[in-house]
N, C-alpha and C positions, 0 to 999 in steps of 0.2 A: 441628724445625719448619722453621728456614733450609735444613737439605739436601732437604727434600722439597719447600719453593720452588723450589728450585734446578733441584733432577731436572723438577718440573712445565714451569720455563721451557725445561728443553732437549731436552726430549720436545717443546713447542709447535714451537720453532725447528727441529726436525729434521722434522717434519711439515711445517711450511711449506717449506721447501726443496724436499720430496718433491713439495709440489703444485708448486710452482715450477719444478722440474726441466725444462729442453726436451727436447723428444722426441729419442730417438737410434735409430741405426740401425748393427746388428752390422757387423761385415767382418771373418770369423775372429775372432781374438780381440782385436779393435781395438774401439774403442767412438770412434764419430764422431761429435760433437756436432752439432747442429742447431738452427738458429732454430726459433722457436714456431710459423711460418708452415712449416716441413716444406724451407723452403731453407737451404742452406749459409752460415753466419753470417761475415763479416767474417775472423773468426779461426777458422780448424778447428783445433782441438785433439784429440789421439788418446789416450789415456790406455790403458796396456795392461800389464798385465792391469789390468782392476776386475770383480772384485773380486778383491785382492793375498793369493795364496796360496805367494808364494815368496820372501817378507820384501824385496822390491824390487818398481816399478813403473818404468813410462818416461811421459813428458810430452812428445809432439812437438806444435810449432807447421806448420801448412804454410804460413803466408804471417806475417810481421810474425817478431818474435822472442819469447823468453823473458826477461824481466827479472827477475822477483820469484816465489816459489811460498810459500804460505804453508798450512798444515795445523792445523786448528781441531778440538778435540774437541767430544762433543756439546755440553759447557756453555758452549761459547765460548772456551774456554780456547787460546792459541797455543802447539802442541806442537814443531813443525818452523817454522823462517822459513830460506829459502836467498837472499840479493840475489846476484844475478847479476855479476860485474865485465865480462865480455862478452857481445856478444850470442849467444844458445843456441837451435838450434832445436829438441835435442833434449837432455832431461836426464834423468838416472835418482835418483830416490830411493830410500832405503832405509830400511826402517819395523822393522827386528830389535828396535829398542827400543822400540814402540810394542804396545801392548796388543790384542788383537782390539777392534772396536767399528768405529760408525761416525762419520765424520769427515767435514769440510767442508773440499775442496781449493779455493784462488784459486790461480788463476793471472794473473800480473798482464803483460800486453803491455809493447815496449817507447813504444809510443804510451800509456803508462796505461791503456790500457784494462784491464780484469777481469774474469774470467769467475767463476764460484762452483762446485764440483760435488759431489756426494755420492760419496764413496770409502769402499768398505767393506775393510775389512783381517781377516784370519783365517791370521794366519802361523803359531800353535799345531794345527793338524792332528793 
């Protein structure tokens, strides 16, 4: 009965993310975030590949830095946290230990700010 609450809440929580998602736009194989208004957000964030088909990904900032990256699975759970000791404009993850599924990336600015994004993984091929 508690695992199928469970699974219910993180089905909901993934669905709302999904609506929440800002629109993005390709560039090869870069995915470039975008504010909800279709303009470039404060922070561009590049995330490349998503979806992660070669057990690594990369996270470039183009303005501000990198401080914090955290990776949430669907129940919520924190799988990956990396804090930063200097500022990074570009960092590579690696998800070999991570299960296919989908997940919830932050990325946290060194101004605090935070972005949220939906990262799918499928490094079993």
């Amino acid at each position: 009965m508690m695992k199928k609450f469970f699974i219910s809440i993180g089905l909901l929580l993934s669905v709302l993310c999904l609506v929440a998602q800002p629109r993005t736009l390709m560039r090869g194989d870069l995915q470039v975030v975008r504010g909800n208004n279709g303009e470039l957000t404060s922070r561009e964030v590049l995330i490349s590949p998503n979806p992660v088909y070669n057990k690594y990904f990369s996270i470039e900032v183009e303005t501000g830095y990198i401080k914090e990256i955290r990776i949430l699975n669907i129940a919520g759970i924190e799988v990956y946290h990396k804090k930063t000791d200097s500022p990074l404009l570009k960092y590579q993850v690696y998800t070999d230990k991570l299960p296919n599924g989908i997940y919830l990336l932050k990325v946290i600015s060194g101004d605090l700010t935070s972005k949220t994004y939906k990262l799918l993984i499928r490094n079993n091929l």
